[in-house]
C-alpha positions in Angstrom: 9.7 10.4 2.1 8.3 7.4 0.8 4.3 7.9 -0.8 2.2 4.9 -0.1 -1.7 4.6 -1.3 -3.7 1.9 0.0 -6.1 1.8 -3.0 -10.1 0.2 -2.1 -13.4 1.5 -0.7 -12.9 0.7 3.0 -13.4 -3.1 3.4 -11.7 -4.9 6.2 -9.0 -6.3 3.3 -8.2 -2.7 2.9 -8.2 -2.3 6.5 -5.2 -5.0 6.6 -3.3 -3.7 3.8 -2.8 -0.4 5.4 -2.2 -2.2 8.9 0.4 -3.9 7.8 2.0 -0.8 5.8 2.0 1.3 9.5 3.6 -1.9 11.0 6.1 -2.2 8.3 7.2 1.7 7.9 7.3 1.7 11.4 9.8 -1.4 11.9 12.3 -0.1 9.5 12.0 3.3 10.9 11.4 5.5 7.6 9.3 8.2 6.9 6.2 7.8 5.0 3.0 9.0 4.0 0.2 7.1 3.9 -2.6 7.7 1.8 -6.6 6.1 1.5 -7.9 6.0 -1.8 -11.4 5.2 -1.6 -13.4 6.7 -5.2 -13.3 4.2 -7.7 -12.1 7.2 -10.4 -8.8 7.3 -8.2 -8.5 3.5 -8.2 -8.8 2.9 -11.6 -5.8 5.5 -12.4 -4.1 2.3 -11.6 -4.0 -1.0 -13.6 -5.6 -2.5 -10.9 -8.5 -5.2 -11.6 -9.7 -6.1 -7.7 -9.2 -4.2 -4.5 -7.4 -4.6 -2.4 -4.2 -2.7 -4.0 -0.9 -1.1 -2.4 1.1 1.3 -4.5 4.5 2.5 -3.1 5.9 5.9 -5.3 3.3 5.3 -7.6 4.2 2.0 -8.5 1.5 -0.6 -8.1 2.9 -3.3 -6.5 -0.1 -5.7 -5.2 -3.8 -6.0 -6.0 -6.4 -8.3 -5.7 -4.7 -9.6 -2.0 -3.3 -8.7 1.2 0.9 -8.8 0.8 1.7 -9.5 4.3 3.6 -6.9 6.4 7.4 -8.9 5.3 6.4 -8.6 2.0 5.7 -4.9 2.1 8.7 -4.5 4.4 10.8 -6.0 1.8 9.2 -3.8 -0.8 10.1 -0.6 1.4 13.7 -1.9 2.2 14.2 -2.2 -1.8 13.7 1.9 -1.7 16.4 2.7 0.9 19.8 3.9 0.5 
């Protein structure tokens, strides 16, 4: 199962991000978990300098922008068998 944290406090840029991860997990039909991080002590575990930021199996692999649901989709197919 793929572990996906969408990491900022709630905005409507977060909002987005972890629209476009549902969208994307559920066109390519995998199974993932996906997780809010909203205290800032949890954000800055990452090397993250603005929100909003997507990590995929605790990789960071966006922040500071909203990757559109292709790009996360690409992301995600990079992680299948």
């Amino acid at each position: 199962m793929v572990k996906i944290k969408v990491l900022g406090p709630g905005c409507p840029n977060c909002e987005k991000v972890e629209l476009h991860n549902s969208q994307a997990v559920e066109n390519l039909g995998i199974e993932a978990e996906i997780i809010k991080i909203k205290e800032y002590d949890q954000i800055m575990e990452y090397p993250i300098l603005t929100t909003p930021g997507l990590v995929i199996n605790d990789k960071l692999v966006c922040s500071g922008r909203i990757p559109s649901q292709a790009e996360i989709s690409n992301w995600l197919a990079e992680l299948l068998p």
